[in-house]
N, C-alpha and C positions, 0 to 999 in steps of 0.2 A: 751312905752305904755304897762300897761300889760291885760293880753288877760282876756276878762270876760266868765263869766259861760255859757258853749255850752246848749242853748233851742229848743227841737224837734218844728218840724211844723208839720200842718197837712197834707205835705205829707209824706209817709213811703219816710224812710231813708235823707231824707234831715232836717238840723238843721243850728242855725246862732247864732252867740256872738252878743252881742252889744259893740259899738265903744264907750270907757271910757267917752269921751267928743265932741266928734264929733258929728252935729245932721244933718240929709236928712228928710227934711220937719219940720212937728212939733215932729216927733221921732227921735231919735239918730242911727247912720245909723249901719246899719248891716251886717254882714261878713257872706254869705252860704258856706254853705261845702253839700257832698254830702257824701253816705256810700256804696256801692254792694259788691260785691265777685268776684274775679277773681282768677281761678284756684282754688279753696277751701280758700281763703285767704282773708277776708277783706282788701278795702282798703278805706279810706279814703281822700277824693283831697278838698282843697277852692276851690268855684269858684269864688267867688269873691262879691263888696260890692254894698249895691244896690244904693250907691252915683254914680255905676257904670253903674247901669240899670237894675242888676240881681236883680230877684226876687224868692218868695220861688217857682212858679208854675214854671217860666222858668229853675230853678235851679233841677227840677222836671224831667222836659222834654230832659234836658241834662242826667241824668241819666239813664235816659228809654234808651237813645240812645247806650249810653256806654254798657249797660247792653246787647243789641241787639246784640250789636259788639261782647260780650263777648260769649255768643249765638251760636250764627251763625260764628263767626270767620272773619269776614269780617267787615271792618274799625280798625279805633285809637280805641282801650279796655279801656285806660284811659285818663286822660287830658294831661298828659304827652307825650304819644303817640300824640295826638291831636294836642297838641303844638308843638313835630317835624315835624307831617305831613303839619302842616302850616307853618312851618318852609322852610320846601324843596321846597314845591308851589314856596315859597316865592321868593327863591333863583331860582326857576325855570326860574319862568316869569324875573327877573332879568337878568339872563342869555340867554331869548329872544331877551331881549332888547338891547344884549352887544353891541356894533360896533366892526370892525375890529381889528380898534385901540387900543382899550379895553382887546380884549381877547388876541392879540400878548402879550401887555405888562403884563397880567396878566394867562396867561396859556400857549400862546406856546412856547414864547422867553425862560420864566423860565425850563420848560422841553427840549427842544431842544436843547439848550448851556448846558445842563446835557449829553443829550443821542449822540450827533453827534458829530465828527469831529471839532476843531477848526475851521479848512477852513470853511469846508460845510457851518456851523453856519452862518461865518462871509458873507459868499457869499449870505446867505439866508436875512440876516440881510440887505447889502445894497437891494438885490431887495425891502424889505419891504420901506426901508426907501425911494429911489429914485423913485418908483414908485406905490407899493401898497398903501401907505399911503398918500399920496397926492392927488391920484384919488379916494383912498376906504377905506379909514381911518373912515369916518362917519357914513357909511354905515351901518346900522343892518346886523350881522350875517346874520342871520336868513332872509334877505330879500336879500342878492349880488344872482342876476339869472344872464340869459345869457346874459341880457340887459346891467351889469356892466362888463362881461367879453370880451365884443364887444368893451367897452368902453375902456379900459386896453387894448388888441390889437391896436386898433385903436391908441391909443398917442403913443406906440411903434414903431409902423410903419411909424407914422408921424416924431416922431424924428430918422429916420434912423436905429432903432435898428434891427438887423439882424433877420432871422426866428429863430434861433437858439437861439438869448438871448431873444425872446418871449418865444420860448419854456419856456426857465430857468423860467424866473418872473413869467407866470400864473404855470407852478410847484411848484416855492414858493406857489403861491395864493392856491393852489391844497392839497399842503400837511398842511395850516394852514386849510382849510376847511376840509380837512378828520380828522384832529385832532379833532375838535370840533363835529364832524358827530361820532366818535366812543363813543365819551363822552356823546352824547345827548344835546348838545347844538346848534343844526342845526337840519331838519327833513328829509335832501336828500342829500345823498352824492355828490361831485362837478362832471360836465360835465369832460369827456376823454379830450386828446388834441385834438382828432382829430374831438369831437365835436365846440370844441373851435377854433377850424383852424390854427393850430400851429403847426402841425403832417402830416408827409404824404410826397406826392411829392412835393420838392422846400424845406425841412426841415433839409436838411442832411447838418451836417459841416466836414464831411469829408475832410480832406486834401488831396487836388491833388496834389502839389508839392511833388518831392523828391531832398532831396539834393544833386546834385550831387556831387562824390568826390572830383572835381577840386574845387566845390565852398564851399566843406567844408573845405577845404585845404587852402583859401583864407580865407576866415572866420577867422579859427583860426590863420593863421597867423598875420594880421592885429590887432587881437584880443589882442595877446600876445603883442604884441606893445604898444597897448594902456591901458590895464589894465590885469595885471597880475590873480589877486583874480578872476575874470571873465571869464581867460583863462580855470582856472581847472575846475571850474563849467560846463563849456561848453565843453571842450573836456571830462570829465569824463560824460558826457550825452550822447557823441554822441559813446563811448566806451562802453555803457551799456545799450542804450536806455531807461534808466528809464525816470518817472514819473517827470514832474518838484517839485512837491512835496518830491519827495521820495531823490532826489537831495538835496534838500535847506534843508532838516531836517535831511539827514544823521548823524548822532554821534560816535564818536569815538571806544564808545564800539559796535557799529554794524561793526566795520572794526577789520577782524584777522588778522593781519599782518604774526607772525607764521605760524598760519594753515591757510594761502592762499585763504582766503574767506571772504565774506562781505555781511551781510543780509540789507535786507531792512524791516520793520517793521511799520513805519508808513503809509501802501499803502492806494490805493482809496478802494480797496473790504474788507481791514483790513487782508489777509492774507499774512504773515510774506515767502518769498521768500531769498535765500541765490544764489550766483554769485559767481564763480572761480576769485581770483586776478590774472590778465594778466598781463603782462611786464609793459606794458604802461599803467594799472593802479597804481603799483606799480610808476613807475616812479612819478607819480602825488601823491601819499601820501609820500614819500620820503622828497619831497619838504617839505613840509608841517610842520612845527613845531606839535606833536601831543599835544593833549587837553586834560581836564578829559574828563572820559566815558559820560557823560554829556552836553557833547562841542559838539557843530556844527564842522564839517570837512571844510566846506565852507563857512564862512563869506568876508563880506566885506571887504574891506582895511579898516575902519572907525571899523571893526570889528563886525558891528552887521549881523546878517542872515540877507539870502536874503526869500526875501518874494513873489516875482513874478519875471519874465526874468531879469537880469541886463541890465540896462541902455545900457550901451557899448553894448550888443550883438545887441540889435535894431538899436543903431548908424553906428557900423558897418554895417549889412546888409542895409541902408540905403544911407551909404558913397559909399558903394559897383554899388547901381542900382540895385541889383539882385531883387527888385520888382515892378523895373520899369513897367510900361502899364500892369501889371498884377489884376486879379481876386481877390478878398477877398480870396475866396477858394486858389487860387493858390499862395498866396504872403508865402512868409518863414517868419515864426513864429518859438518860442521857441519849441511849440509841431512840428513842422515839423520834428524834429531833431530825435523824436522817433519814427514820422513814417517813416521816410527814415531808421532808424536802423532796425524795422523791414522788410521794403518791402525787405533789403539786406538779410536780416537772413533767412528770407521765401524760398531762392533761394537755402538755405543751409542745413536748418533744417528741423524735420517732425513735422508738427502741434504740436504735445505733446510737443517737446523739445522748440518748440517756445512758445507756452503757458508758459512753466515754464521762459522761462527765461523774456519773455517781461511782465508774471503776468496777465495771462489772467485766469479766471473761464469757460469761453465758448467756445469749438470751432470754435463759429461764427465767433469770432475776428479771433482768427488765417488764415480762411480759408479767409478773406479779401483779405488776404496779399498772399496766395498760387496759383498761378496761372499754367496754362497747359504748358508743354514744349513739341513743335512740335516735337522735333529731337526726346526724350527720349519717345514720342508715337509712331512712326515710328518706329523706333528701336525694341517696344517691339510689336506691330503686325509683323514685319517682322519674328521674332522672333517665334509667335506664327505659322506663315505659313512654317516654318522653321521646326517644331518641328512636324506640322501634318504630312510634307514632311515625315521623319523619321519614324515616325508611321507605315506609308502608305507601307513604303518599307519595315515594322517588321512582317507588317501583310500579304501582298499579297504575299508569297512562301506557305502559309499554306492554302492561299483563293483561290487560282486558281490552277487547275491542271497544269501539265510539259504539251508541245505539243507531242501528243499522247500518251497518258497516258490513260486510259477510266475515271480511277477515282474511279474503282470497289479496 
């Protein structure tokens, strides 16, 4: 189509082509454009044809507006401005409208499998799928209140899930809603746990059990019986109390065989920890055919990593009885094994030294595990009366006169 001759109207700065062959009514329709200044700089915008609705007076009043903007500095200065600010609205109210479902798949899954932890991810990942999205998958962002978070507790509780994987789920739920609350696609940050009732007393999964020696001693014996690949994973845990993660993902190049050391580097806080090789660690890589630096130290017989506890250690403790008639809290788990490595270490080490080697950032953890020793408080009050004794007898020749003496 080619463009015909631009004709002024009789409003200032507004003018309009006519359409080659096109007509709107009994005239052939018309294309406005508008003219003003911004910053010293003419510019000229279409607004459009009046088979559209525009006219020269409303194409008029559009420019008065622009102009105002330009003015005063407040609003879109041109159409272009204009049309991103209707733009963002746009995508605004869209982003009201999202559901759950919606924005996992399309804002936090894609950012969070960037920024976290394979695990974490993956763990975040089933809470979504087992439970967020089945209950709150439809759900407007922008409308999940306490009413759906009662609701999410409530089927947990119903299907037996513990305080503690409540916790986990509404934290998933937690941390997609703070995602969306920093972004401005929510208007109020999400409810604490402890408004949720997930926190507090009756929350804590602390492990009571410890293993004791004789039943780690049966453990790995039976163990070594039944699956060798499962034996070293399990006694090199209970030789180092690491992390079951830090276990299963260990790699060759994090073990120095030379210089006597072995780092851990994929931990839960992300800081990189190194360990003395012990006799009886050695013994266990010994064994071990080594790998590229790239190789898992522990795989399977089948060869692939292990991903969570081996099979066999749960069948063992299981064939064993060792949690018969017992507690959730108190039954032996994989993680039992490092808190029994700690509560031993705690009896040996000073907070610092157990921090570094179990991989703690807090004291708090440490001081779980540090408990009072009667004999070595005795000991050191005795001690302390022991010492004022001495004092007492350094000072009283020089405090008290000889018997008759005046003292002059």
């Amino acid at each position: 189509m080619s463009r015909g001759q631009w004709k002024n109207t009789s409003h200032p700065g507004v003018r309009f082509r006519l359409h080659p062959t096109r007509k709107h009514g009994v005239q052939r329709d018309r294309y406005f454009a508008v003219r003003y200044y911004v910053d010293g700089q003419r510019v000229e915008e279409g607004v459009g044809w009046a088979s559209e609705g525009w006219t020269a007076e409303k194409a008029s009043l559009l420019r008065a507006e622009l102009r105002k903007a330009v003015k005063t500095g407040e609003g879109a200065r041109t159409l272009g401005e204009k049309r991103e600010q209707a733009k963002a609205e746009r995508e605004e109210e869209q982003a009201r409208n999202m559901s759950l479902a919606d924005y996992w798949r399309d804002h936090y899954a894609p950012s969070a499998s960037r920024a976290k932890k394979a695990e974490s991810f993956e763990k975040e990942e089933s809470h979504f799928r087992l439970w967020l999205n089945p209950i709150l998958g439809k759900v407007r962002m922008q409308d999940v209140g306490m009413g759906h978070w009662d609701d999410l507790v409530s089927a947990l509780a119903k299907a037996g899930r513990s305080k503690r994987t409540q916790e986990y789920v509404t934290g998933t739920l937690r941390r997609v809603l703070k995602h969306a609350y920093h972004r401005r696609f929510i208007d109020e940050a999400p409810p604490s746990g402890k408004r949720v009732g997930v926190t507090g007393p009756g929350a804590s999964n602390r492990r009571l059990r410890v293993i004791r020696p004789e039943e780690a001693e049966v453990i790995l014996a039976e163990l070594e019986q039944r699956d060798r690949n499962a034996w070293r994973v399990t006694r090199f845990t209970f030789l180092t109390g690491c992390r079951a993660s830090e276990a299963f993902n260990l790699k060759w190049a994090q073990v120095d065989l030379g210089g006597g050391r072995l780092r851990f580097v994929e931990t839960k806080n992300r800081d990189t920890r190194t360990l003395p090789i012990t006799s009886a660690l050695r013994e266990i890589f010994d064994e071990i055919s080594m790998g590229e630096p790239d190789e898992r130290v522990f795989v399977k017989e089948t060869g692939e990593p292990y991903k969570q506890a081996p099979y066999s250690f749960k069948a063992v403790v299981s064939s064993l009885g060792l949690n018969e008639g017992r507690s959730d809290r108190d039954k032996i788990t994989w993680h039992s094994i490092r808190h029994s490595v700690a509560t031993s270490l705690a009896s040996r080490l000073n907070p610092r030294d157990l921090m570094e080697v179990m991989g703690w950032r807090t004291v708090q953890m440490a001081m779980r595990y540090v408990h009072g020793d009667d004999s070595a408080k005795l000991h050191a009050l005795s001690g302390l009366e022991r010492g004022l004794v001495q004092e007492k007898a350094k000072v009283l020749p020089f405090a008290r006169p000889a018997s008759g003496d005046s003292g002059e």
